[in-house]
Wavefront OBJ file of the C-alpha trace (Angstrom):
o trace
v 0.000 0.000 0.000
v 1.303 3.770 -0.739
v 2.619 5.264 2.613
v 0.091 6.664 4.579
v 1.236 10.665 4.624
v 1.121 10.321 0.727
v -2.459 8.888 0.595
v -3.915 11.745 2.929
v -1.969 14.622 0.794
v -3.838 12.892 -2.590
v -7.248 12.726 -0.277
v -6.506 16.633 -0.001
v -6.160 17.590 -3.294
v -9.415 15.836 -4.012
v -11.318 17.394 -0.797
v -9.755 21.100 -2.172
v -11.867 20.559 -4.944
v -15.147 19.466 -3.855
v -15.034 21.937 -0.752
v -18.412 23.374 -1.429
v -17.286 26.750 0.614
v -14.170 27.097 -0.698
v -13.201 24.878 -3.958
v -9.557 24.421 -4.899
v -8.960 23.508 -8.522
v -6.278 20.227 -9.016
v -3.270 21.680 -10.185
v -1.373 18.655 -10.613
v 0.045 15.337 -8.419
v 3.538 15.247 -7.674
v 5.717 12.217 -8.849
v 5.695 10.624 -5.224
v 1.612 11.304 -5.347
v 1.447 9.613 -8.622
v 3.574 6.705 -7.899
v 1.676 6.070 -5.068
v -1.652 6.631 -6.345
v -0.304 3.778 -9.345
v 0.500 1.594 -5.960
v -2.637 2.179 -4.432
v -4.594 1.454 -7.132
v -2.788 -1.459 -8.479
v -2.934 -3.132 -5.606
v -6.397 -2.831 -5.748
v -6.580 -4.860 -9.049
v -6.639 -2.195 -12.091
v -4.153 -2.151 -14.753
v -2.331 0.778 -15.278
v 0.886 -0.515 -16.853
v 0.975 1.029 -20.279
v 3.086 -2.172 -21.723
v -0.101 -4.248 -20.231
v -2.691 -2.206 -21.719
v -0.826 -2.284 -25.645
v -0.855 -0.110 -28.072
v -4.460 -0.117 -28.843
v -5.974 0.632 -25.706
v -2.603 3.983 -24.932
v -4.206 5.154 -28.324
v -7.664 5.137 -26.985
v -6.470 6.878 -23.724
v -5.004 9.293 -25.724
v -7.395 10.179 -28.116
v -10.938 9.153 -27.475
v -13.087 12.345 -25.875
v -16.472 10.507 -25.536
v -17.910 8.004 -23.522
v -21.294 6.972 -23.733
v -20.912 3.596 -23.266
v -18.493 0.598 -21.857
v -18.075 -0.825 -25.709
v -17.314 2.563 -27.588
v -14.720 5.796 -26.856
v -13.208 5.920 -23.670
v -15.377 2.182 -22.614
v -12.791 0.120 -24.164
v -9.926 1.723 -22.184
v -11.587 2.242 -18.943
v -12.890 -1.813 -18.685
v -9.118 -2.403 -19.625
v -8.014 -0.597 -16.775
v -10.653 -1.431 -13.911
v -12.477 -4.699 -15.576
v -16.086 -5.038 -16.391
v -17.888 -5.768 -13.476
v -15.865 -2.786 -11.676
v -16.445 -0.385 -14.442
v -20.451 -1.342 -14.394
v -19.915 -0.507 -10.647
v -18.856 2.996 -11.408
v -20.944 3.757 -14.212
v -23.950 2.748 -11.702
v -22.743 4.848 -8.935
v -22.061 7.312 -11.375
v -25.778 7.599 -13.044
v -27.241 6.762 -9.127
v -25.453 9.949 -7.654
v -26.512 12.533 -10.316
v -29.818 11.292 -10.609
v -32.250 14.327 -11.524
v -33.046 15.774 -14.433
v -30.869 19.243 -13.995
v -28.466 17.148 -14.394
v -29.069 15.362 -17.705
v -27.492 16.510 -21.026
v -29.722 18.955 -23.503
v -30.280 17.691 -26.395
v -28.854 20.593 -29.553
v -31.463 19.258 -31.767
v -34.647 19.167 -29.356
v -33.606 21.711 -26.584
v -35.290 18.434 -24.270
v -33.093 16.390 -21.930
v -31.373 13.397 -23.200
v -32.269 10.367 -21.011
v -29.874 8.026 -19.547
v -27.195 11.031 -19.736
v -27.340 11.718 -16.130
v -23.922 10.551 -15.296
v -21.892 11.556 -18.125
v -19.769 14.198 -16.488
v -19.133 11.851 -13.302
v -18.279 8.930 -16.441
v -15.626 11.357 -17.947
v -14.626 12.829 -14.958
v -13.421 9.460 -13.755
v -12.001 8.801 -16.811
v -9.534 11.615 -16.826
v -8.249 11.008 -13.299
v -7.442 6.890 -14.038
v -6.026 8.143 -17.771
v -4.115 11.010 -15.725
v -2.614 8.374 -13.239
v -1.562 6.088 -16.797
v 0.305 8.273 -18.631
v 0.974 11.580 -16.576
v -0.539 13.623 -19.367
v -1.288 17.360 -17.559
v -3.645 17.470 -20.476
v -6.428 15.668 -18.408
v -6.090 17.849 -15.279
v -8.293 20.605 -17.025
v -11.308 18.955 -17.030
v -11.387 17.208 -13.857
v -11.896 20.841 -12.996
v -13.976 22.482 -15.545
v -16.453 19.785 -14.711
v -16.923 20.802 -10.784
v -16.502 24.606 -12.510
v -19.428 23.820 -14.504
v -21.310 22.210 -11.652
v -20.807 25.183 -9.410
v -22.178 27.485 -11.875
v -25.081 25.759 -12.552
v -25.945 25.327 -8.717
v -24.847 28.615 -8.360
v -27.213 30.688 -10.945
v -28.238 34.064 -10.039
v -25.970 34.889 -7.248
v -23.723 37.515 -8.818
v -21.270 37.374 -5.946
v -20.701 33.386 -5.642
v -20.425 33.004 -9.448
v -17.754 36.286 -9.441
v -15.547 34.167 -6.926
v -15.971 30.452 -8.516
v -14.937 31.770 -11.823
v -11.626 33.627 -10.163
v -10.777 30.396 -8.219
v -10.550 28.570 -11.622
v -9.206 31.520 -13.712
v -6.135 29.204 -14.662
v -8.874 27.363 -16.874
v -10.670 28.147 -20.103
v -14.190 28.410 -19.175
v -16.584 25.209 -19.441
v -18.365 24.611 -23.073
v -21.959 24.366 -23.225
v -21.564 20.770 -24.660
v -18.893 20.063 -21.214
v -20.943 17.760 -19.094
v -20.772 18.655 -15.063
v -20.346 16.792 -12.597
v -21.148 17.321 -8.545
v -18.719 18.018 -5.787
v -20.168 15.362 -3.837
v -20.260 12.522 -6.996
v -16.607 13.510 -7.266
v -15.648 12.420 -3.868
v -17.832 9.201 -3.974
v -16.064 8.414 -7.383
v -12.459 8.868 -5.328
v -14.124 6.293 -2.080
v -15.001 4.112 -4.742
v -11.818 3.776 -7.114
v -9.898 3.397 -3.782
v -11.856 0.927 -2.764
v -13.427 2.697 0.155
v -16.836 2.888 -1.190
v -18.152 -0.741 -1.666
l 1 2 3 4 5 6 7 8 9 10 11 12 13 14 15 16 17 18 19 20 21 22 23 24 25 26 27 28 29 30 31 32 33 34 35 36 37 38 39 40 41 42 43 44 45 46 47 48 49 50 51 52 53 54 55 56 57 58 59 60 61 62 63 64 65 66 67 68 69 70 71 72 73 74 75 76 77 78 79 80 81 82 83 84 85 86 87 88 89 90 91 92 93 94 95 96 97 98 99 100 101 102 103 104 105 106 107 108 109 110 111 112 113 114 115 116 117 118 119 120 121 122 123 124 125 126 127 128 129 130 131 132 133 134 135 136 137 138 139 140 141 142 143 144 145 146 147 148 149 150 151 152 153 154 155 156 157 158 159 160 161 162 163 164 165 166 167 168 169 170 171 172 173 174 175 176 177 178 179 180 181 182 183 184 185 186 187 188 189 190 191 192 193 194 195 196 197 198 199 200
């Protein structure tokens, strides 16, 4: 198991970011916070040895954006990494968490909300961390934030003052797209319990 100090400075850097009074974007994980984190969650039963996961699956880490399902974009590469049954797991506790409609994605062509698209941003937010902790890419620390970023907006709407300070804590970033899908403080941290196997 990582050493104990190490795990509670990741469990920070997680809790900075889904403090609902006070969010602190991730900026990044050190080397000893990545190794360990690689420890951790190997010894947990995931693969994230890029020589294990081949060529096919590093491509897919690196270039797939969507996942809408376990069998196309980022589904391939996440089952490789935590196995079916664990990835059906997530995706549940995903979709259970951010049950409720405000949370679904808006359809561009009917302006109604898509069903069954309640967990996307939890799906993808996920996704970055575990493809983070593969290949040490900074490129998917962004959206691990914009995603809260987006959340706090939304749950934020019409208070002038709150919305002025959540968009200077995240400044660093380029603002959210419409299309970004959110996910909740709260999911965030239950997505963390789970992968470290905390949350049964």
């Amino acid at each position: 198991m990582a050493p104990k100090d190490i795990r509670e400075e990741i469990d920070r850097i997680i809790l900075n970011l889904v403090n609902s009074e006070n969010p602190y974007p991730i900026e990044f994980f050190s080397f000893d916070q990545l190794t360990a984190m690689r420890v951790w969650l190997t010894i947990l039963g995931y693969n994230l040895d890029p020589d294990k996961l081949g060529p096919k699956v590093m491509r897919q880490i690196r270039e797939e954006t969507q996942f809408r399902s376990i069998t196309t974009g980022r589904g391939p590469a996440m089952e490789a990494i935590l196995g079916k049954e664990t990835l059906e797991r997530l995706i549940n506790l995903c979709d259970d968490s951010m049950q409720g409609e405000s949370t679904k994605i808006v359809s561009n062509k009917t302006g109604e909300p898509i069903p069954g698209t309640e967990g996307r941003g939890a799906h993808q937010w996920a996704a970055d961390l575990l493809f983070y902790v593969v290949t040490d890419d900074p490129k998917f620390i962004p959206n691990l934030n914009r995603r809260v970023w987006k959340w706090l907006r939304k749950s934020n709407a019409g208070n002038d003052e709150a919305l002025r300070i959540i968009d200077t804590t995240f400044l660093a970033y380029e603002p959210p797209t419409k299309v970004l899908a959110s996910v909740s403080q709260e999911t965030v941290w239950a997505i963390w319990l789970f992968l470290t196997g905390r949350l049964v």
